[in-house]
C-alpha positions in Angstrom: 19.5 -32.1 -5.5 23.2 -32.3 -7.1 24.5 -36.3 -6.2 25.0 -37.0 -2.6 27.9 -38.4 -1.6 28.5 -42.2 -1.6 28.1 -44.2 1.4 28.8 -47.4 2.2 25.5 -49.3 1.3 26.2 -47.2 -2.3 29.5 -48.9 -3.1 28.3 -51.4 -5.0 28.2 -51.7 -8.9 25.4 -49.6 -10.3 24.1 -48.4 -6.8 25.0 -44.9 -7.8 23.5 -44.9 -11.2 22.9 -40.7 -11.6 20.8 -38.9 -14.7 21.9 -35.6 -15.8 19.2 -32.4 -16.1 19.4 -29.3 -17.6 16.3 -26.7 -17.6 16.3 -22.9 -19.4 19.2 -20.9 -17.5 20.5 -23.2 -15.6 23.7 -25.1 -15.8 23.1 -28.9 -16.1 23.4 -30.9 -12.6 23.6 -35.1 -11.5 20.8 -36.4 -10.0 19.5 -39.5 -8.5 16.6 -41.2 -9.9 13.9 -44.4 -10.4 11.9 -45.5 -13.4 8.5 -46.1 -13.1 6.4 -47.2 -16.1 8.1 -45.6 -18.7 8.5 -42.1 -16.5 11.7 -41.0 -14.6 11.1 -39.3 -10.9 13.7 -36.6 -9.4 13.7 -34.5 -6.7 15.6 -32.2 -4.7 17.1 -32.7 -1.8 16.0 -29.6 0.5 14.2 -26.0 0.0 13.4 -25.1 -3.8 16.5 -26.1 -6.4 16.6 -23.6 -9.3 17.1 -26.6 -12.3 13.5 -28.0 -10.2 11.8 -24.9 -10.5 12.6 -23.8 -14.0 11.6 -27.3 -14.8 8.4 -26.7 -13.5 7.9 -23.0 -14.8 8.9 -24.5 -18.6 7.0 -27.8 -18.7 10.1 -29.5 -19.6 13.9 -30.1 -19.4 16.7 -32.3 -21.0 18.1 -35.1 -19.9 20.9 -37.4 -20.4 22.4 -40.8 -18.6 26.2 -41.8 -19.3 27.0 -42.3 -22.5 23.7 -41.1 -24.3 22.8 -38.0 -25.7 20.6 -35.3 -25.0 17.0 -35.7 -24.7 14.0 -33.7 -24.0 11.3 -34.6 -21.6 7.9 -32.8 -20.5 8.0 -32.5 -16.5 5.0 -32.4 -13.9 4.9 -32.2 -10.3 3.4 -35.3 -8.4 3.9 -36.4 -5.2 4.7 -39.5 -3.3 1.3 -39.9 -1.0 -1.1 -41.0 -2.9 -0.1 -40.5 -6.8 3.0 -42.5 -6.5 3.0 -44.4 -2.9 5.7 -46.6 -3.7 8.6 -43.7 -5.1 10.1 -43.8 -1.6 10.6 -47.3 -1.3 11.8 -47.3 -4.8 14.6 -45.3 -3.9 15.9 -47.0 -1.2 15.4 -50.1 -2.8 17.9 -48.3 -5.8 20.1 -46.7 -3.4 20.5 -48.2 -0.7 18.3 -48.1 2.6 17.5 -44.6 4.5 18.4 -43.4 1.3 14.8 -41.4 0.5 14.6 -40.0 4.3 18.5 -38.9 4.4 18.2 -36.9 1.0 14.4 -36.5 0.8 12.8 -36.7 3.8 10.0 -34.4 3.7 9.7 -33.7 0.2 6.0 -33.4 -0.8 6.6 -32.9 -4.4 8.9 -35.0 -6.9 9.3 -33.9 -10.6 8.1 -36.9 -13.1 9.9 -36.8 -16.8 8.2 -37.9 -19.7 9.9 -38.1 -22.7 9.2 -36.5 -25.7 9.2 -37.5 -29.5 11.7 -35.9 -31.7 10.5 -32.8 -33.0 7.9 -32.4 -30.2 8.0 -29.2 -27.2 5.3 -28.7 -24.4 2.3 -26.8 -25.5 1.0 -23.3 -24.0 -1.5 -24.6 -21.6 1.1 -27.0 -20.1 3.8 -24.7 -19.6 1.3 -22.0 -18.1 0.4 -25.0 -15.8 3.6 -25.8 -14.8 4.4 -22.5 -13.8 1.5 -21.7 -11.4 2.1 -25.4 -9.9 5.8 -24.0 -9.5 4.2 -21.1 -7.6 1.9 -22.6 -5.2 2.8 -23.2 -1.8 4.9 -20.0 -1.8 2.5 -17.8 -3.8 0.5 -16.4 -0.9 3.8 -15.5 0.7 5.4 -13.6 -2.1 2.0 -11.9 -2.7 2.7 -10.4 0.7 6.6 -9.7 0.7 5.8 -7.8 -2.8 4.2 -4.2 -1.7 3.3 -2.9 -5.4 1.5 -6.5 -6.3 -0.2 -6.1 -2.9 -1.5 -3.0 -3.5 -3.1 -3.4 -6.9 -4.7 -7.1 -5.3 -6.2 -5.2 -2.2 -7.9 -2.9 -5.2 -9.1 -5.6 -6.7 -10.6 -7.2 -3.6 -12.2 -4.3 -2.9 -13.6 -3.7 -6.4 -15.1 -6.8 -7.1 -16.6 -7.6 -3.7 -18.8 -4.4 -4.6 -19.3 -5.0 -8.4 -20.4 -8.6 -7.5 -22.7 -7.9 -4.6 -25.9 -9.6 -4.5 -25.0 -12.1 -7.8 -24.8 -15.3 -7.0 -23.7 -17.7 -6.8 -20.2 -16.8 -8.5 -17.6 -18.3 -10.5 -14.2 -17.5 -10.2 -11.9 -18.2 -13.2 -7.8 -19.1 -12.3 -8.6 -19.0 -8.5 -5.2 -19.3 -8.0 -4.5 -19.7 -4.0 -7.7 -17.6 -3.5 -6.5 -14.5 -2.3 -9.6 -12.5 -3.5 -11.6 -16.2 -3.1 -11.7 -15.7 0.2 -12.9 -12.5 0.7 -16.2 -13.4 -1.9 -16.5 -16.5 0.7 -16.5 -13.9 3.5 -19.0 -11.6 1.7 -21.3 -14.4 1.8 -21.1 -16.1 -1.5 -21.3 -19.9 -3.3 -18.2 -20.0 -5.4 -17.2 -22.1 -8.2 -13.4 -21.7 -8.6 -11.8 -22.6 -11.8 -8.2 -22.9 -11.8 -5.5 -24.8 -14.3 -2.9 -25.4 -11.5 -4.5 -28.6 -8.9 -1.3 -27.4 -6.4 -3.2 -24.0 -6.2 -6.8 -25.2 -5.8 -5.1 -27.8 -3.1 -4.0 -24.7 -1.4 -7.6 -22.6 -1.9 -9.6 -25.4 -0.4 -6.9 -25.3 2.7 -7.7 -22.0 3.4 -11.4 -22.2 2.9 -11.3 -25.2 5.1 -8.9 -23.0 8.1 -11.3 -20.2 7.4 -14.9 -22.0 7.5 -15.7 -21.3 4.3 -14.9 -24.7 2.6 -19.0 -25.5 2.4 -19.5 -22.4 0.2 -16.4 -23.5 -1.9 -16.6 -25.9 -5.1 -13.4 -26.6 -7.2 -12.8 -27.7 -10.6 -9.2 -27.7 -12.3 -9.4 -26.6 -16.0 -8.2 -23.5 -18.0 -10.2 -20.7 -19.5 -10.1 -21.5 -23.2 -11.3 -24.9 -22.2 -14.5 -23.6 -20.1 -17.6 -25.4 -22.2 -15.8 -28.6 -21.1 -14.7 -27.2 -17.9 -18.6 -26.4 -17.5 -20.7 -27.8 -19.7 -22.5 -29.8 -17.1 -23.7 -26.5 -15.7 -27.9 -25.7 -16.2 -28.0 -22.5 -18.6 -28.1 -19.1 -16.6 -26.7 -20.9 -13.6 -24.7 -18.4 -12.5 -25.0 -14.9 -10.9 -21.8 -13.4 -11.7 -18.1 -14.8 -12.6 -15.0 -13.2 -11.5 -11.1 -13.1 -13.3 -8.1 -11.2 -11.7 -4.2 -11.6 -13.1 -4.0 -14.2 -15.5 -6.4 -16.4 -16.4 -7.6 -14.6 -19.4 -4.7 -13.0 -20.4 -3.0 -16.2 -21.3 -5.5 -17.0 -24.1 -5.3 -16.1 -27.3 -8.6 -17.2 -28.6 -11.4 -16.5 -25.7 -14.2 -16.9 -28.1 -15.0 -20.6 -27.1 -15.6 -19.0 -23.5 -17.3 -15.9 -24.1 -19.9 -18.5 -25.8 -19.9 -20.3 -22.5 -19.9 -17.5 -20.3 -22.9 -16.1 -21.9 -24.7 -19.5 -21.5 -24.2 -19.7 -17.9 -24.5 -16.4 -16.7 -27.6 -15.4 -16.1 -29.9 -12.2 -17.9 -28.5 -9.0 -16.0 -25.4 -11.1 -14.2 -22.2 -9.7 -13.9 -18.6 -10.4 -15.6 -16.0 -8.9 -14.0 -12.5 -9.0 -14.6 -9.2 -7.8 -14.5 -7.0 -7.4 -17.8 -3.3 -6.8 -18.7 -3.8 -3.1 -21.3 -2.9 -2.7 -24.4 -1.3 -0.5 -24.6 -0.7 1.2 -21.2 1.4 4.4 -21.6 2.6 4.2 -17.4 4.2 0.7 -17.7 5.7 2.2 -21.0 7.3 4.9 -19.5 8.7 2.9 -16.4 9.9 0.4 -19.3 11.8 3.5 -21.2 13.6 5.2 -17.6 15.0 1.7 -16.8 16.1 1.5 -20.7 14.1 -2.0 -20.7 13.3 -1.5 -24.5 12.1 -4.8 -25.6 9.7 -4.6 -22.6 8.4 -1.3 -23.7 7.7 -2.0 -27.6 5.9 -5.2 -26.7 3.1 -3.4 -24.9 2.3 -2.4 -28.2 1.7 -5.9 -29.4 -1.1 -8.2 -29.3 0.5 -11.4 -28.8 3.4 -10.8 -25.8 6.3 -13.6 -26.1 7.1 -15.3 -22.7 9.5 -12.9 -20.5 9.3 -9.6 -22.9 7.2 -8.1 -19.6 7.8 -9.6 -15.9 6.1 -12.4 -16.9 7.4 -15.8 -17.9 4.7 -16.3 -20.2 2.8 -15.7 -23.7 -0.1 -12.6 -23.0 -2.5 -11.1 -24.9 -3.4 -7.6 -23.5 -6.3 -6.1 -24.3 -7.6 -3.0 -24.1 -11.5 -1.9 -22.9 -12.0 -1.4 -26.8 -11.0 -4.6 -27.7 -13.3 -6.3 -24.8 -16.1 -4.3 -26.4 -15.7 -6.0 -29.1 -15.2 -9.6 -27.9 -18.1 -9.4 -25.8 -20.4 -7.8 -27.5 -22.5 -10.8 -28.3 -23.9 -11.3 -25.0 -22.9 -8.5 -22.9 -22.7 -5.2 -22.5 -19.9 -2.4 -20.6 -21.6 -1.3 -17.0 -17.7 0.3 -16.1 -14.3 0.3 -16.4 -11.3 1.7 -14.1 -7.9 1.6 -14.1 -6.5 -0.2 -11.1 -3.4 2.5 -11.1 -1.6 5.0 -12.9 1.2 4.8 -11.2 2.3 1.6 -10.3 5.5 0.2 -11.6 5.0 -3.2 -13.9 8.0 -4.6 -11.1 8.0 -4.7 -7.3 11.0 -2.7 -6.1 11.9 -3.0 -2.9 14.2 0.1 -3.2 11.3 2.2 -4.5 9.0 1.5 -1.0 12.4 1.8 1.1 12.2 5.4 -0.5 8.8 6.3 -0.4 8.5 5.1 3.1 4.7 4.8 5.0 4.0 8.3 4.4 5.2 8.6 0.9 3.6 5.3 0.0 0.1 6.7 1.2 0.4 10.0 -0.2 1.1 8.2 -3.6 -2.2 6.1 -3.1 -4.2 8.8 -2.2 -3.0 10.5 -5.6 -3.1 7.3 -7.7 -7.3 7.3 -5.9 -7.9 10.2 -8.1 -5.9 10.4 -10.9 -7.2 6.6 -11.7 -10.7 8.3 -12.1 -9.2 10.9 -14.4 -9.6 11.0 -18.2 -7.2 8.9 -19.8 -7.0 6.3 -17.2 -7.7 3.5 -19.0 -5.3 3.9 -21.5 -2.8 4.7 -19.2 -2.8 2.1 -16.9 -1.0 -1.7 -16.7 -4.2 -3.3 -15.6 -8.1 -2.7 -15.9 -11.1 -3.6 -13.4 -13.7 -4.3 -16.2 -17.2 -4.9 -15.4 -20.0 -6.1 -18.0 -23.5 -7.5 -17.3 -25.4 -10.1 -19.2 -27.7 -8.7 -21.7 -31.4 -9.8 -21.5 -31.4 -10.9 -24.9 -28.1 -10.3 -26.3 -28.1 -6.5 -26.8 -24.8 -5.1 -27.7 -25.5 -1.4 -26.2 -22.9 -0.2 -23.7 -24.5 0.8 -20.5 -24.5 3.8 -18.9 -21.8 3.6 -15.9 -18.6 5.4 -15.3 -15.8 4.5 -18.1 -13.2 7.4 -17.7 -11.9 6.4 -21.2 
């Protein structure tokens, strides 16, 4: 929220103390604020404030009160039931009375600051959490208002409630809001969802609960590269099959801490499937060169993918079915791989379905159907649908089911 104007319980000297903010992009605005042990609180005023969400998305901000300088601070999302009961009152109590439900009223988030040391920025993990807390309560809708991302989820449900039938129970690594969740709940499996962002678990185990699946649901918030502690509770060959799609993994660099873990867990002839971002994908290449987005197009070449070269605000690591040959090959070995679609921008353009229209739109997926089980597919394609089962005693051999490399 930008400072509201003064009233007459705000006259007074100090009442209208404000703090300055400034996130990546976004021109610095004057906030209210309280201190609480150390930590600042904010929050905006109504709907979703762009200097609040880039906040989020980065893991921290800069900050300045009259007459001081510029400092950074790491942010997270907390909210006032619960965490922080008393940040209302401490509002009003700063500002003047009525002054939280006038300006906040129905805020169930508040952005908390933290300072940080000289010399010190917000690691990977934390930024990657910050954006997927930024995300949740309006993730499932954009999901649905974006057609193209719709269309390559829908694949995935479809893919890996076949690849994982009859393994269970399952574990489901960066759960997210649990759009494909939901429908391994319906399909009759136990899941175990692991997810980095508690705002999107808080919003899986609300739709489990509105959909009666919240019995077959467990929850635990961690991130990929920190699965043995994430897990390490869990009896060896526990698990009947575990589960990835758009993210999790592709956010870690170094997955060899839970490839070790995975193969502990899952059981002798379980499944491990998973979606990954391809290296180097020759389709999101070429719709990178005809919209002259350059820097996007060389860095599909790359390893290591700095935040925002591709659509994504983050650091990746795409890998190709090669390279998960590789990195797997201790305990598991390839049972398939497909491409989810050659054709598929890497962007959702609303101009592009206004275009195709319904009937354009299915004749495209009827010919993405077969040119994804063409030769080729896998190296042309954004994303892969990977499947690998546990081998009985760590056998590197690749299996014998359909590849299309």
């Amino acid at each position: 929220m930008t400072l509201a104007p003064a009233t007459r319980d705000d006259d007074r000297p100090g009442r209208r103390e404000s703090l300055e903010l400034r996130a990546v992009g976004i021109a610095p605005v004057r906030l209210l604020f309280v201190e609480l042990d150390g930590r600042v609180y904010v929050a905006p005023s109504q709907g979703s404030a762009a200097w609040f969400t880039a906040s989020v998305r980065e893991g921290q901000c800069e900050t300045r009160k009259p007459g001081e300088a510029w400092t950074s601070a790491a942010t997270r999302l907390v909210g006032p039931d619960g965490s922080h009961p008393s940040l209302p009152g401490e509002f009003d109590r700063k500002y003047g009375a009525g002054t939280w439900s006038r300006y906040f009223g129905g805020r169930s988030t508040i952005l908390e600051l933290t300072r940080l040391r000289a010399g010190l920025s917000v690691s990977d993990p934390d930024r990657i959490r910050g954006e997927f807390d930024a995300l949740a309560e309006s993730y499932d809708a954009t999901v649905a208002g974006h057609a193209i991302d719709a269309y390559l989820k829908s694949q995935v449900t479809r893919l890996s409630v076949a690849a994982l039938r009859d393994h269970d129970p399952l574990l489901e690594l960066g759960s997210g809001t649990g759009i494909h969740t939901l429908p391994l709940l319906a399909a009759g499996h136990s899941v175990l969802a692991v997810d980095i962002s508690d705002r999107m678990l808080d919003q899986l185990r609300r739709h489990a609960e509105a959909s009666g699946a919240s019995r077959s649901l467990r929850t635990r918030a961690g991130r990929v590269g920190e699965l043995p502690q994430v897990l390490g509770d869990l009896p060896g060959s526990s698990i009947g099959g575990a589960f990835s799609a758009f993210g999790a993994i592709d956010v870690e660099g170094d997955l060899d801490a839970a490839v070790t873990e995975l193969s502990r867990i899952i059981r002798p002839g379980g499944r491990l499937a998973f979606t990954s971002l391809n290296r180097p994908g020759w389709t999101p290449m070429l719709w990178d060169l005809a919209g002259f987005r350059l820097r996007s197009a060389g860095s599909r070449l790359r390893r290591e993918v700095p935040p925002g070269a591709v659509r994504y605000p983050l650091r990746l690591f795409p890998r190709s079915a090669a390279d998960w040959d590789r990195l797997l090959a201790r305990g598991f070995r390839r049972h398939s791989a497909q491409a989810l679609s050659c054709l598929a921008p890497p962007f959702d353009s609303e101009r592009l379905v206004r275009f195709l229209g319904a009937e354009g739109a299915a004749r495209a997926k009827s010919l993405d159907a077969r040119l994804v089980t063409r030769r080729g597919a896998l190296r042309s394609a954004e994303w892969l649908f990977l499947v690998y089962e546990r081998s009985p005693s760590g056998a590197t051999t690749r299996a014998g089911g359909p590849t299309h490399d």
